[in-house]
C-alpha positions as CSV (number, residue, x, y, z in Angstrom):
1,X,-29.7,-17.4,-13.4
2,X,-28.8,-18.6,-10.0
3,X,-30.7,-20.5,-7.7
4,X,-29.9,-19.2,-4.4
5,X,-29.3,-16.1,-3.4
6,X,-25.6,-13.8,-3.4
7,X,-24.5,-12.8,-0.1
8,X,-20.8,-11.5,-1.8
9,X,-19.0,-9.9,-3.9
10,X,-16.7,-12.8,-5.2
11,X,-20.0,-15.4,-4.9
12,X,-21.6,-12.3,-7.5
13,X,-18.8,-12.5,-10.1
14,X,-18.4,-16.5,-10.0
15,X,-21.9,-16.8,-10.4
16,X,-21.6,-14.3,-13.6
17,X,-18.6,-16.5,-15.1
18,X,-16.2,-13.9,-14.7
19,X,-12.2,-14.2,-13.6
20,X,-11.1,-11.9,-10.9
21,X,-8.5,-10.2,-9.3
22,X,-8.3,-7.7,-6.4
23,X,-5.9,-5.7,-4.9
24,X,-5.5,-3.6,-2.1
25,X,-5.5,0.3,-2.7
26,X,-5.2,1.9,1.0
27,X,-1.7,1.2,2.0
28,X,0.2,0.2,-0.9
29,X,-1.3,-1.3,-4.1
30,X,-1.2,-5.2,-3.5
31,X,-2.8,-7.9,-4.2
32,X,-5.0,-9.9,-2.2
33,X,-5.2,-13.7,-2.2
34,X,-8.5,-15.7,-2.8
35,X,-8.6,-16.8,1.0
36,X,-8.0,-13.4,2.1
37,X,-10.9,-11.7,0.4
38,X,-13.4,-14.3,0.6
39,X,-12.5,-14.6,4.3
40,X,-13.0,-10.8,4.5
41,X,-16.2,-10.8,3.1
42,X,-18.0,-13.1,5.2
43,X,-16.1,-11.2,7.9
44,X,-14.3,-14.3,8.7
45,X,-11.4,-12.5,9.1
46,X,-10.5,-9.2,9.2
47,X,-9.0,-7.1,6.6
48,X,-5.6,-7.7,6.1
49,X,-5.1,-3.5,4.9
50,X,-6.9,-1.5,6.5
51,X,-6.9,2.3,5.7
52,X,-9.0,4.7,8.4
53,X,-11.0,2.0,9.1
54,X,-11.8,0.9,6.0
55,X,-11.3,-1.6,3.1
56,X,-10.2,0.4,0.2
57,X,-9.5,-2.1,-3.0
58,X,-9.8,-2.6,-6.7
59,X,-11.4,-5.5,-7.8
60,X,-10.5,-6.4,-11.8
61,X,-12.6,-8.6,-13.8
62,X,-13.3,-10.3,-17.4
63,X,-15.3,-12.6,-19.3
64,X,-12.9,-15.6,-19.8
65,X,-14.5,-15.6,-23.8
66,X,-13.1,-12.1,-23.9
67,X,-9.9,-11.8,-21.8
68,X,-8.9,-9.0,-23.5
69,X,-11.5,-7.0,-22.1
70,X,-11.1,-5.9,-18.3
71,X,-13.3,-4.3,-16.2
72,X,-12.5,-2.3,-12.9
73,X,-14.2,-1.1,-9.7
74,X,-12.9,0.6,-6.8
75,X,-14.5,-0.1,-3.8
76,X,-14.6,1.3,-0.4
77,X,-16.3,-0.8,2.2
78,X,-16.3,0.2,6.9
79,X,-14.9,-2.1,8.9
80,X,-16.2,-2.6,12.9
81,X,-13.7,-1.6,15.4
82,X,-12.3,-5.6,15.3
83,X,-11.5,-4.6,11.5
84,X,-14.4,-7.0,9.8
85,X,-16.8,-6.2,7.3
86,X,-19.6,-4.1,8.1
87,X,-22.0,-6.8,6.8
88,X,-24.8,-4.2,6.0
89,X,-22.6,-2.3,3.6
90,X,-21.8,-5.8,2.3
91,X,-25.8,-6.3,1.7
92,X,-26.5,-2.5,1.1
93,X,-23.8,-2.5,-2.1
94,X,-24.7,-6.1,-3.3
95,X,-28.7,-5.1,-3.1
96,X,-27.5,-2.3,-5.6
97,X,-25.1,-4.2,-7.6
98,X,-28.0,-6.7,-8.7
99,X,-30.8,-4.1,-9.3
100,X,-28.3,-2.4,-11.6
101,X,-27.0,-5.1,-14.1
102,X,-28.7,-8.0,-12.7
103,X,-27.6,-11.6,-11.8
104,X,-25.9,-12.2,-14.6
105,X,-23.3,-9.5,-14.9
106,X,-21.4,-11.0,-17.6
107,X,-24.8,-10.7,-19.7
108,X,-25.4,-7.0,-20.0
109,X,-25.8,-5.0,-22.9
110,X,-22.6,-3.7,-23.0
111,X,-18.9,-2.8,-21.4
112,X,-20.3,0.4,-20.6
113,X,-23.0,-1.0,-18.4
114,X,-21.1,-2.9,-16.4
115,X,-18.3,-0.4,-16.3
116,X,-20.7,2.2,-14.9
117,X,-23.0,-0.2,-12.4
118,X,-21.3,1.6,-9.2
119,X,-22.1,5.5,-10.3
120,X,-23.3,7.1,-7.4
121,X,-22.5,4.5,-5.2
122,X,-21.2,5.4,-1.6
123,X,-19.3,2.6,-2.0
124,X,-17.3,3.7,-4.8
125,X,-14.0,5.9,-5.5
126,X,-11.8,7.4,-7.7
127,X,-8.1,7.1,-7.2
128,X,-5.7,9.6,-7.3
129,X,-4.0,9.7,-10.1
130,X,-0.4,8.3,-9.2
131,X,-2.5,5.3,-7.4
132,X,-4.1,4.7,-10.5
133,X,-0.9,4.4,-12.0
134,X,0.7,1.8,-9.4
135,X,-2.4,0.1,-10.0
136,X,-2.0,0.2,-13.9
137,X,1.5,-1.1,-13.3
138,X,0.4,-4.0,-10.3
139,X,-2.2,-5.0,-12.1
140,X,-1.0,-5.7,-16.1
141,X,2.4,-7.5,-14.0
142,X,-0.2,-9.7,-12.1
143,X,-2.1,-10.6,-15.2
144,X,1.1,-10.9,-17.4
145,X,-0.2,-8.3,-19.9
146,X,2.3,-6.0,-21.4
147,X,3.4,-2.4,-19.6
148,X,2.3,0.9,-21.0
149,X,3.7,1.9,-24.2
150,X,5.8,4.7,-21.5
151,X,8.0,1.7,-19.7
152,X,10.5,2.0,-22.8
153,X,11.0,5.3,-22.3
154,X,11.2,5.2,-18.3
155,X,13.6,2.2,-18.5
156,X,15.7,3.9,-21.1
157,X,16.1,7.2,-18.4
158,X,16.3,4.6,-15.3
159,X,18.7,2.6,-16.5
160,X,21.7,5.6,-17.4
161,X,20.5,5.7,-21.5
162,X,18.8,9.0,-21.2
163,X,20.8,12.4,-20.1
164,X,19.1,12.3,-16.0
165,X,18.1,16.1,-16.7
166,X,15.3,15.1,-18.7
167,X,13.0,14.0,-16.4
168,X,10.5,15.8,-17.2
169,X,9.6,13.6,-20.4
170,X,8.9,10.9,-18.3
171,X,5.2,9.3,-18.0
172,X,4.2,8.8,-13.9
173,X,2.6,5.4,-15.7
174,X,6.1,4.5,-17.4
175,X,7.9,5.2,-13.7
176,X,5.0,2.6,-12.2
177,X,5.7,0.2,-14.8
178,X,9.5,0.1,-14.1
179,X,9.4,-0.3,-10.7
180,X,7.1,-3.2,-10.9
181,X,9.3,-5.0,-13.6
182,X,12.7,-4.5,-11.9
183,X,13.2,-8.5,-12.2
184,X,12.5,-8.7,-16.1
185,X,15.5,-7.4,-17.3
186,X,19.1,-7.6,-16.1
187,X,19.5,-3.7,-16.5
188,X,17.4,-2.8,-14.3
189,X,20.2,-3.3,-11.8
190,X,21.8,-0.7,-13.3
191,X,19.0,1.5,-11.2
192,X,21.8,1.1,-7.9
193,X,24.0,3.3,-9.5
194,X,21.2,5.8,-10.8
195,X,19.8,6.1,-7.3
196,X,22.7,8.3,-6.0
197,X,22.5,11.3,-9.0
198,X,18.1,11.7,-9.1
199,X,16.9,14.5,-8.4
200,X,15.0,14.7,-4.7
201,X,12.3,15.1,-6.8
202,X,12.5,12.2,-9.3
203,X,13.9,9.9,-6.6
204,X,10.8,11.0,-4.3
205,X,8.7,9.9,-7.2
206,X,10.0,6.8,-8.0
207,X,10.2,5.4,-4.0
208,X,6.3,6.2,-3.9
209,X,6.1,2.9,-6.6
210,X,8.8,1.4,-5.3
211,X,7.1,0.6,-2.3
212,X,4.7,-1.7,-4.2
213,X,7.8,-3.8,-5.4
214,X,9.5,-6.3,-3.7
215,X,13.3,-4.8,-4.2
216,X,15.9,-7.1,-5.0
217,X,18.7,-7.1,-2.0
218,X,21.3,-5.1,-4.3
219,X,18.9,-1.7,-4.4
220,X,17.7,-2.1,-0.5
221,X,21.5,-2.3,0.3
222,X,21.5,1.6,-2.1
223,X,19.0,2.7,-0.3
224,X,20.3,1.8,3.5
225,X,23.8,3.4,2.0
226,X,21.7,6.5,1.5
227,X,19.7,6.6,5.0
228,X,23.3,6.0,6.6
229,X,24.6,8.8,4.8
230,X,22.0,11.2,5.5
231,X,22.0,10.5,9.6
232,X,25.4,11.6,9.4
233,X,24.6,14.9,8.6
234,X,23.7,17.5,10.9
235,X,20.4,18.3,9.5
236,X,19.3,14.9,8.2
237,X,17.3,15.8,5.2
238,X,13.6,14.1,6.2
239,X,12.0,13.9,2.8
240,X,14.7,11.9,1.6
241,X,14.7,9.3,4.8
242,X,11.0,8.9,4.1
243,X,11.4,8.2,0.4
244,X,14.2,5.6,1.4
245,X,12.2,3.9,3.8
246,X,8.8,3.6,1.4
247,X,11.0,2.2,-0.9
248,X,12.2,-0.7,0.9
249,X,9.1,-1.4,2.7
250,X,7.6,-4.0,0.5
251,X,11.0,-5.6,-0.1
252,X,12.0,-9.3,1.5
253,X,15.5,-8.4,2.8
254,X,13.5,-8.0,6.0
255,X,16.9,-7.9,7.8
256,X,18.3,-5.2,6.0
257,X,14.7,-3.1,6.1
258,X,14.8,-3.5,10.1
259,X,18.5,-2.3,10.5
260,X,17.5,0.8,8.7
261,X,14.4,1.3,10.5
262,X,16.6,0.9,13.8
263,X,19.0,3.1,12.7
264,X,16.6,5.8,12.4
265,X,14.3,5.2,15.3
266,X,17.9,5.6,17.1
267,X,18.6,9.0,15.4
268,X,16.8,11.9,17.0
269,X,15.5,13.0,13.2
270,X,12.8,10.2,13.9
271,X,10.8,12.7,16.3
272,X,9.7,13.8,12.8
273,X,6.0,12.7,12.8
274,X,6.3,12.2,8.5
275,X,9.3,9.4,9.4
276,X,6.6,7.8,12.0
277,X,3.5,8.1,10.0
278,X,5.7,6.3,7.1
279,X,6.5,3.7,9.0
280,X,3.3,3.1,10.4
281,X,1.7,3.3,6.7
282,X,4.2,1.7,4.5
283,X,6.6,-0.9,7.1
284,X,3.8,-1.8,9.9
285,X,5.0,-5.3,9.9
286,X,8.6,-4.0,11.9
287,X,6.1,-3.3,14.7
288,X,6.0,-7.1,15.6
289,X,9.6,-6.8,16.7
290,X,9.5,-6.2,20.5
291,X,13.2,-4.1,20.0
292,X,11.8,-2.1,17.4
293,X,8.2,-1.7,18.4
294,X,9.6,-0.2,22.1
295,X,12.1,2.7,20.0
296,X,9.2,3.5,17.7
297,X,6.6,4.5,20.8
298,X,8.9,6.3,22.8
299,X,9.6,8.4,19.2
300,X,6.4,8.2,18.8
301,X,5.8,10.1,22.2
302,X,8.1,12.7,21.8
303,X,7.4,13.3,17.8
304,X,7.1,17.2,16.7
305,X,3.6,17.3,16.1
306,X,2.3,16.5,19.3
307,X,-0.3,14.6,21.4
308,X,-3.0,14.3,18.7
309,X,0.1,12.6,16.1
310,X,0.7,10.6,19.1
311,X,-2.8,9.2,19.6
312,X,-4.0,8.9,16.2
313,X,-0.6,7.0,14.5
314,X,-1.3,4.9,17.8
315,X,-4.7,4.1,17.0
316,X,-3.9,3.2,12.9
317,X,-1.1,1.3,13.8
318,X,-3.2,-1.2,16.9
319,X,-5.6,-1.4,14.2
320,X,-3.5,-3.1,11.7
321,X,-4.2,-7.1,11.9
322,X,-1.9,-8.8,15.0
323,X,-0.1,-5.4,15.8
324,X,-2.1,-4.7,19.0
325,X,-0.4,-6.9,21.4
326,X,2.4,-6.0,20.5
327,X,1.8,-2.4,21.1
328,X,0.1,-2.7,24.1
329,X,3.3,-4.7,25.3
330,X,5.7,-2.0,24.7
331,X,3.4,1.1,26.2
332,X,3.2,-1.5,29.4
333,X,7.5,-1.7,29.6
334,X,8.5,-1.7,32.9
335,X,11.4,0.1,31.0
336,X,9.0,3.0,28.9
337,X,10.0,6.5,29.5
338,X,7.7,9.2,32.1
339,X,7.2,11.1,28.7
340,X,5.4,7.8,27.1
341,X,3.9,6.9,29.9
342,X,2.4,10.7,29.9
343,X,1.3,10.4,26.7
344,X,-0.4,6.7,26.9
345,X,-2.2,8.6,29.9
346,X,-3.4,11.1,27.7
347,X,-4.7,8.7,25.0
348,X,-6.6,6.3,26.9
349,X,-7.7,8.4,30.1
């Protein structure tokens, strides 16, 4: 039993013995350092992912004695309008945390106890399923556990040694798996020259977990080939520019990631609201570039879904950690457009 009281999360399950691991869930699934949640949970500091104002993560834990039993929660916690911890959901779900299995987690009757401690809870979800999935495949990679008994299969179709019509064998869990293991085998490379014959749909698919990988250069090199390709057309096809760009948002040839990203703020296709809102929600961090940050608001102010897009991708994207500045810079340009300056008027008067 402790001897002075739990104000968190992380002081909850230390105190209980257990190991830990959490991970994002809002923007793409990734995992969060020590420092960063503990920070966030004394609203130190504020959330480093924020999803419509709040922190949506998965938290995995185990009894070191048994570490081949893991337990999950996903939690979803508001953040204040500086994007910290509401401290009274913070006390609210701990208060009801400890009435339900008690100061000693660890100690409860069973898995299913502790497994079931946030039913009910408002400060609990369910993923969708294809999250699940990228967190399934994040989250054995991160713990070096083995993949899902569908990454043979996935690899086998990825890699050229399944016919590419049979896609629909494949497991949304074996997909997830591949893309998180792309540096475990030297086939995987191999996935450059499948890129260019999947399906819209398959290749759709497989970006969506792609995004929670950090590519290798050789694949973000594929995929800029592809953007290129596609703004050369007369009707750029936009489902396919947004797939591209999740894809490579996560990966660190952060040169080759802002040349595409330029290269379609530049095209008029980027209007499109769904190429904004991706870059907003998957490739924020391009924002910090003045060059970039000005093309993307003046897109942003002439995007096809109007005034409310503009304000409300505006608002999501000044909330991400250290974006705001730069923001605010580029909507003050001495050089911004009458339309943007129309639309920042609209917003904020």
């Amino acid at each position: 039993m402790t001897t002075h009281k739990i104000f968190t999360l992380s002081e909850f399950l230390h105190e209980s013995g257990a190991q830990y691991r959490v991970f994002d869930m809002g923007r793409r699934v990734t995992k969060l350092t020590p420092d960063e949640f503990v920070g966030f949970e004394w609203a130190k500091s504020p959330y480093p992912y924020p999803f419509r104002q709040a922190a949506l993560f998965g938290i995995i834990f185990w009894d070191p004695k048994k570490s081949d039993q893991h337990y999950v929660w996903f939690l979803n916690l508001p953040l204040d309008e500086q994007g910290l911890l509401k401290q009274a959901a913070r006390d609210a779900f701990l208060k009801m945390l400890l009435e339900r299995v008690g100061e000693c987690m660890l100690a409860a009757e069973n898995g299913q106890q502790i497994q079931g401690a946030l039913k009910d809870s408002p400060y609990s979800f369910s993923p969708r399923e294809e999250k699940m999935a990228a967190f399934n495949a994040v989250a054995t990679k991160s713990l070096a556990l083995p993949p899902s008994s569908h990454y043979n299969d996935a690899l086998a179709y990825f890699t050229g040694d399944k016919p590419l019509n049979q896609w629909q064998t494949l497991a949304m869990q074996g997909v997830a798996d591949v893309a998180m293991r792309l540096d475990e085998h030297e086939e995987t490379l191999s996935l450059i020259e499948t890129i260019p014959k999947l399906s819209d749909k398959v290749f759709t698919v497989l970006s969506s977990y792609l995004e929670n990988a950090q590519l290798p250069m050789g694949i973000v090199e594929e995929l800029v080939q592809r953007v290129e390709k596609e703004l050369q057309e007369a009707s750029p096809n936009i489902e396919r520019i947004c797939a591209c760009l999740r894809a490579a948002s996560n990966s660190p040839a952060i040169g080759l990631v802002d040349h595409m990203v330029t290269h379609v703020l530049k095209h008029d296709c980027s209007n499109h609201i769904e190429i904004l809102a991706t870059i907003v929600g998957r490739i924020w961090r391009v924002l910090a570039d003045e060059t970039i940050c000005q093309l993307f608001v003046e897109r942003l102010a002439t995007n096809d879904a109007g005034q409310a897009a503009f304000s409300q991708l505006l608002a999501d994207a000044m909330f991400m950690p250290g974006l705001r500045e730069h923001i605010m810079h580029a909507l003050r340009s001495s050089k911004r457009s009458t339309v943007l300056s129309h639309a920042v008027g609209e917003m904020f008067g």
